[in-house]
C-alpha positions in Angstrom: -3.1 13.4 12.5 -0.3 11.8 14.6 2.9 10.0 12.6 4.7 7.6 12.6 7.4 7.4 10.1 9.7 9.6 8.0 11.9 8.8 5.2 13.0 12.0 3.2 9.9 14.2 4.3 7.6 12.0 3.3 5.2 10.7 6.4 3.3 7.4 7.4 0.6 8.0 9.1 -1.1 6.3 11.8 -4.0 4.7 9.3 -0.8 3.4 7.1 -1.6 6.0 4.4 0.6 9.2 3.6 0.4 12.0 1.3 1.5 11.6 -2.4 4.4 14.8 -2.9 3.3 14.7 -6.6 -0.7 15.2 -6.8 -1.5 15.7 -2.7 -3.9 12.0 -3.0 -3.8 9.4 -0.2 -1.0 7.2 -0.8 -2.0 3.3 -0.3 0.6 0.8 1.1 0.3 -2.3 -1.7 3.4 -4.4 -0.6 6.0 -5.0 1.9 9.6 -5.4 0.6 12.6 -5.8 2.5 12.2 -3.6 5.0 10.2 -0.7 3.2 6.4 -0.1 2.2 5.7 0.3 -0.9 3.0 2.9 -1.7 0.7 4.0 -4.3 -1.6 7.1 -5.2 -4.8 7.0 -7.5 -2.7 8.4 -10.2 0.2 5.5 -10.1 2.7 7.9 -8.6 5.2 5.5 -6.0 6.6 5.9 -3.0 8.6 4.0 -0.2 8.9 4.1 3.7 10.5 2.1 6.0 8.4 -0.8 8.2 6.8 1.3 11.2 8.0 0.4 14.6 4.3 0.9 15.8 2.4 -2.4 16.0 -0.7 -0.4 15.6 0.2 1.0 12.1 1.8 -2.4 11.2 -1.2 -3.3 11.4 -2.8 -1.0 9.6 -0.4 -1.2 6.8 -1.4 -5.1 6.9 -4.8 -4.4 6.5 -4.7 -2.5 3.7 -2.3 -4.4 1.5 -4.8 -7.2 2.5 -7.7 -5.7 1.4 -6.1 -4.6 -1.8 -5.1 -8.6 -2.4 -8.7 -9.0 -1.9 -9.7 -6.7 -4.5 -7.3 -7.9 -6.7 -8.5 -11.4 -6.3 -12.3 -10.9 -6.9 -11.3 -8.4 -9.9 -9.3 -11.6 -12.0 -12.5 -14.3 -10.5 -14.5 -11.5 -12.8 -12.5 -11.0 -15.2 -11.8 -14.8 -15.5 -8.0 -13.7 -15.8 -7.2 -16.7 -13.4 -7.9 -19.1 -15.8 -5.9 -17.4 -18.8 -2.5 -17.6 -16.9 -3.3 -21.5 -15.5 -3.4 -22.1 -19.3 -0.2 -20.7 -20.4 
């Protein structure tokens, strides 16, 4: 699969995911900071890479730290969490 970016081995690839160095899992981008991605596996292991250059996998990187909002989102609507942190 083609890359993108590098920061000390570790790879972004073109669907904004890379490869977790600890367990081999997908890592997920969850946030943008500054000017790095930050990145999470399954099994809560981190990892940071700079913004890509590539509007494409900007994009991509977007999308999932979108989605994962999303998730988020519904999970506290469930969960009624919302409301618990209006109140205090």
């Amino acid at each position: 699969m083609p890359r993108s970016a590098v920061n000390n081995g570790r790879v972004l690839k073109t669907d904004g995911t890379a490869e977790c160095d600890a367990c081999g899992l997908p890592l997920f981008p969850y946030a943008i900071e500054g000017e790095r991605v930050l990145l999470e596996c399954a099994n809560h292991h981190h990892a940071a890479v700079p913004l890509p250059r590539d509007p494409a996998v900007r994009r991509a990187v977007d999308g999932w730290i979108a989605r994962r909002g999303a998730q988020l989102h519904e999970q506290h609507e469930r969960w009624g969490t919302d409301d618990e942190e209006e109140t205090r």
